[in-house]
C-alpha positions in Angstrom: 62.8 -60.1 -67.5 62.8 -60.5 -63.9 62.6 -56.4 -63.4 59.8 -56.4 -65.8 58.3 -59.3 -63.9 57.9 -57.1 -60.8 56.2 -54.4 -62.4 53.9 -56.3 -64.6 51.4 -57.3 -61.4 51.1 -53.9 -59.9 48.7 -56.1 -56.6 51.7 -58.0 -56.1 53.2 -57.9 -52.7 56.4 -58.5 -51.5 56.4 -61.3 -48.7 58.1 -59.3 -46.5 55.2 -56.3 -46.2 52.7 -59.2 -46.3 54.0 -60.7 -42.7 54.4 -57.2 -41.1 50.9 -56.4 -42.3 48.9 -59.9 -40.7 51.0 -59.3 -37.8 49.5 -55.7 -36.9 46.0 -57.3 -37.5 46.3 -60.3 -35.2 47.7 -57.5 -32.9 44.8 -55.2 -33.5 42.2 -58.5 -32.9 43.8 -59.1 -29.7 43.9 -55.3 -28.3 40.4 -55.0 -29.0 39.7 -58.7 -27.4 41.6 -57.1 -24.1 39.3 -54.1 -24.2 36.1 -56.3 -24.7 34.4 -56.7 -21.3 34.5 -60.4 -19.8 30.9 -61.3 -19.6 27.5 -59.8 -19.4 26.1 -58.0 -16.7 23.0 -58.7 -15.4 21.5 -54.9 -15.7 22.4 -54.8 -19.4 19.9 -57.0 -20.4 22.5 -59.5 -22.2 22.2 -62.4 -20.0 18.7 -62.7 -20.8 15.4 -61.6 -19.4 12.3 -62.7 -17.2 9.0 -61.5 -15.7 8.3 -60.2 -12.4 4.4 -60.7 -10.9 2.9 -60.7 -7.5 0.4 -59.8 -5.2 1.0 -57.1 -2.5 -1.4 -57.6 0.8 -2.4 -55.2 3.8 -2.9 -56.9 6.6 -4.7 -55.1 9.7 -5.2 -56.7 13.3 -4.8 -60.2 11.5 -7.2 -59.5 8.4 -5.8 -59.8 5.5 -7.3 -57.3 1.7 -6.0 -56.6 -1.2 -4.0 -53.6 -1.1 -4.9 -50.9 -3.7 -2.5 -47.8 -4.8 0.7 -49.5 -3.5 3.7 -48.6 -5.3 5.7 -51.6 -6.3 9.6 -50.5 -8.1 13.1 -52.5 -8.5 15.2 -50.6 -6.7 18.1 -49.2 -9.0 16.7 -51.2 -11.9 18.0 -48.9 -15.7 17.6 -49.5 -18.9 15.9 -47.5 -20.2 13.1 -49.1 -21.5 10.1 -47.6 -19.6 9.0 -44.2 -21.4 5.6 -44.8 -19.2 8.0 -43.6 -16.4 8.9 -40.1 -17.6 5.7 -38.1 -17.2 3.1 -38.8 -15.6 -0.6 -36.9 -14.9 -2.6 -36.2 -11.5 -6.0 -35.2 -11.9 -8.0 -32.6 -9.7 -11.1 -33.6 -10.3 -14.3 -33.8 -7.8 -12.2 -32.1 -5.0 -10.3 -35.2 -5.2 -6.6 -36.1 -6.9 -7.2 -38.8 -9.6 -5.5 -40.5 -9.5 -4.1 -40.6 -5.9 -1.0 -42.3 -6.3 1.1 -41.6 -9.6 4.7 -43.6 -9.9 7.7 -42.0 -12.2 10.9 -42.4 -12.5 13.8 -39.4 -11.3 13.6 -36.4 -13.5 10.4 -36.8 -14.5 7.4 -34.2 -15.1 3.9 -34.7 -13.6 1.0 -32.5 -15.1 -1.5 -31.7 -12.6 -4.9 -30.4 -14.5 -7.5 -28.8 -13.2 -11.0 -30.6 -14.1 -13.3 -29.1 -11.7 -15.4 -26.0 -12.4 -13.7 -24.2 -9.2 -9.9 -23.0 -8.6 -7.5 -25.4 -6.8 -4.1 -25.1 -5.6 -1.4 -27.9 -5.7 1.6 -28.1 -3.7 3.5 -30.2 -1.0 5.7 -29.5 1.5 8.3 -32.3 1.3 11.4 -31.2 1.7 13.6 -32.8 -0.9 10.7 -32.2 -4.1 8.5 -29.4 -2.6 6.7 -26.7 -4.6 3.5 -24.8 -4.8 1.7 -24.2 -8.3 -0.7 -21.9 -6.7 -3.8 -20.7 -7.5 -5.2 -21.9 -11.1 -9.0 -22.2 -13.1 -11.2 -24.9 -13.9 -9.3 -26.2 -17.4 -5.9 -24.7 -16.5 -2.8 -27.1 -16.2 0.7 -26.7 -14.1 3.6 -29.3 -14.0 6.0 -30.2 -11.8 9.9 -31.8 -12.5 10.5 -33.9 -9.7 14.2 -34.0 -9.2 14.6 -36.2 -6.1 13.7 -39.6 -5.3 11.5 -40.4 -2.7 8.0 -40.2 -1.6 5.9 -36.0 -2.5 2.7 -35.6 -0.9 0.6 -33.6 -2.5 -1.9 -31.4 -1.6 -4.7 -28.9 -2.7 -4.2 -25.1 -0.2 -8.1 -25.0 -0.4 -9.6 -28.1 0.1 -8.2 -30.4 2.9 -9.8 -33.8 1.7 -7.2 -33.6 -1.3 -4.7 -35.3 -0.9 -2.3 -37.6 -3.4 1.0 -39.1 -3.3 3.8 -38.9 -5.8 6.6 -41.7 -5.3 9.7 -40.9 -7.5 11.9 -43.7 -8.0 15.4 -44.5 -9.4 14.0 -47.4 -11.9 12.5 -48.1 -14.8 9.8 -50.6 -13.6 7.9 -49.6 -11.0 4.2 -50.0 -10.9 0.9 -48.9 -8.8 -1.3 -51.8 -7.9 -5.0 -51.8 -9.2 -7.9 -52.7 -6.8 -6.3 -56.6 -6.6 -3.4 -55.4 -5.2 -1.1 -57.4 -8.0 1.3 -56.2 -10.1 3.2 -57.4 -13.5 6.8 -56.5 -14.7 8.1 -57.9 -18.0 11.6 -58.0 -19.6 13.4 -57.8 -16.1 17.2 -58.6 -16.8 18.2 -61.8 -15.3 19.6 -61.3 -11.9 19.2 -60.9 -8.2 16.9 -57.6 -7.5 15.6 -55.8 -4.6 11.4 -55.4 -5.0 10.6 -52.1 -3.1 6.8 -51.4 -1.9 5.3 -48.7 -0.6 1.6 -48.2 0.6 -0.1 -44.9 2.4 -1.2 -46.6 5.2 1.0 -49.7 5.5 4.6 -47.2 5.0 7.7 -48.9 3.0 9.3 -52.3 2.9 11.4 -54.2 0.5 12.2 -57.7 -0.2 15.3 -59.6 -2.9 14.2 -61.6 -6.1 16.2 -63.8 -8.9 14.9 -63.3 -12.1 16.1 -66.5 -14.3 15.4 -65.8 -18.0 12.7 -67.0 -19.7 10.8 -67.8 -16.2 7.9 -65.9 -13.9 9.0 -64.8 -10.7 6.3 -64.8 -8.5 6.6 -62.1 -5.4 3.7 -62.0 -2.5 4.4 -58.7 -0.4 2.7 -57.8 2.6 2.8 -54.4 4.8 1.3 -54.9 8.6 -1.6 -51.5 8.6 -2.6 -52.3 11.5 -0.9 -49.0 13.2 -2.2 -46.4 10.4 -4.2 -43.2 11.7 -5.6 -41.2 9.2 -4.5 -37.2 10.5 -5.1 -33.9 9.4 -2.8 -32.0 7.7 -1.8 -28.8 7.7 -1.9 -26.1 4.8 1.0 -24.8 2.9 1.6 -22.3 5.5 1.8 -24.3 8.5 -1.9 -23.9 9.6 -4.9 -25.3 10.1 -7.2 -25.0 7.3 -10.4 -22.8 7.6 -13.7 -23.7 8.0 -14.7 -25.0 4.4 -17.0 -22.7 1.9 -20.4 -24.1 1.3 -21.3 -26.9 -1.4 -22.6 -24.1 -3.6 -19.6 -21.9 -3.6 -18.5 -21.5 -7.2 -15.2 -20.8 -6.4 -13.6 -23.2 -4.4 
C-alpha cells in the first residue's frame, strides 16, 4: 500500500527536493538583490522631476534688455527625451539666416533651405564642425551632421550680412530665448545641474541649479555686452568679400 501510495499522487514531492528547491530561490532572490543598484540616480529620472525657468539679461555700460537668441542648455543633461534636439532647420531667406540661432543636440542634422529667388552658399569655417555646401538655387536644400559640440558659425560665401550661429550641445534641454529673453525647461530630473548660456554678443557663462521634484526652479542669467564689436568677417577662403552686386541682380 505504501508503494502504491507514492505513485498514486504523481505532484507529490518528496520533502527533501522541496528544501533544496526554496533554497536555490531565496538564493536566486538575493543574487539578483546584490546586482540591483542601491538607489536612483539623479539623471535617470527615478528620483523624480521638476521644471527649470528663467530669464536671461544683457547688460551694456549698466543698461540692462532682454536678451534675444541666447542659447540656454544643462550641461551633460541625457535622457533622451528631447526629439526637438535632433534636427533642426536654418532658413536663407531675405539674404538673411532665419532663424539666426538654431540649438541641437550632438549628432544632429540641420537643413539649411534656400528660400530666396537667388543662389546662396552656406558654410563655416569652425574648426571642430566646418563644412561648405556650396553653391545652390532658390528652392534647393543641403544638410549638415554636426558631430562636435560647440559653437558653428555660419555663413553665406556671397553675401556678407549673413550670418547665423549653430550651438551643438551635449544635452537634451537646451533652448533659444524669444524676444523676452526667458526660457522654460520641464521634466528636469531632480538634482544639482549646471545652466550653460551663450549669447552672440555677450559670449558664454554658466551658473549651478537644484532641481527638487515637483517644484519651479527659477534661474535669472546675465552676460555683461558691454565689450561686443560687431566685425567683418572673412569669406570661406580667407578674403575679404567683393564689392556686393546690385539690388537687381537676379543671381545673388
Amino acid at each position: 500500500m505504501g508503494h502504491l501510495r507514492r505513485h498514486a499522487n504523481p505532484d507529490e514531492v518528496p520533502s527533501n527536493a522541496m528544501i533544496s528547491r526554496l533554497s536555490m530561490t531565496r538564493l536566486l532572490a538575493l543574487f539578483l538583490a546584490f546586482l540591483a543598484p542601491a538607489g536612483p540616480s539623479p539623471a535617470d529620472g527615478t528620483g523624480g522631476s521638476g521644471t527649470v525657468a528663467g530669464h536671461v539679461t544683457l547688460v551694456r555700460k549698466g543698461s540692462a534688455s532682454d536678451a534675444a537668441n541666447a542659447v540656454v542648455w544643462i550641461d551633460g543633461l541625457k535622457t533622451g527625451a528631447a526629439p526637438h534636439l535632433l534636427r533642426g532647420e536654418m532658413k536663407s531667406q531675405g539674404k538673411k539666416f532665419v532663424p539666426r540661432v538654431v540649438a541641437v543636440e550632438k549628432n544632429a542634422e540641420v537643413d539649411f533651405p534656400n528660400a530666396d529667388a537667388i543662389f546662396h552658399n552656406v558654410f563655416s569655417v569652425s574648426p571642430a564642425n566646418r563644412f561648405d555646401l556650396g553653391l545652390y538655387r532658390s528652392g534647393g536644400s543641403k544638410q549638415k551632421r554636426f558631430e562636435e559640440t560647440g559653437l558653428v558659425r555660419v555663413y553665406c560665401n556671397i553675401h556678407p550680412q549673413m550670418v547665423g550661429f549653430v550651438m551643438v550641445v551635449d544635452s537634451d534641454f537646451a533652448a533659444v530665448t524669444g524676444p523676452d529673453g526667458s526660457f522654460r525647461f520641464e521634466n528636469v530630473p531632480a538634482g544639482a545641474w549646471t545652466v550653460k548660456i551663450w549669447h552672440e554678443e555677450g559670449g558664454e557663462s554658466s551658473a549651478p541649479v537644484t532641481v527638487r521634484p515637483r517644484a519651479e526652479t527659477a534661474v535669472a542669467l546675465k552676460l555683461d555686452a558691454t565689450d561686443f564689436r560687431r566685425e567683418p568677417h572673412k569669406n570661406k577662403y580667407g578674403k575679404d568679400y567683393p564689392p556686393q552686386a546690385g539690388a537687381d541682380d537676379e543671381r545673388y
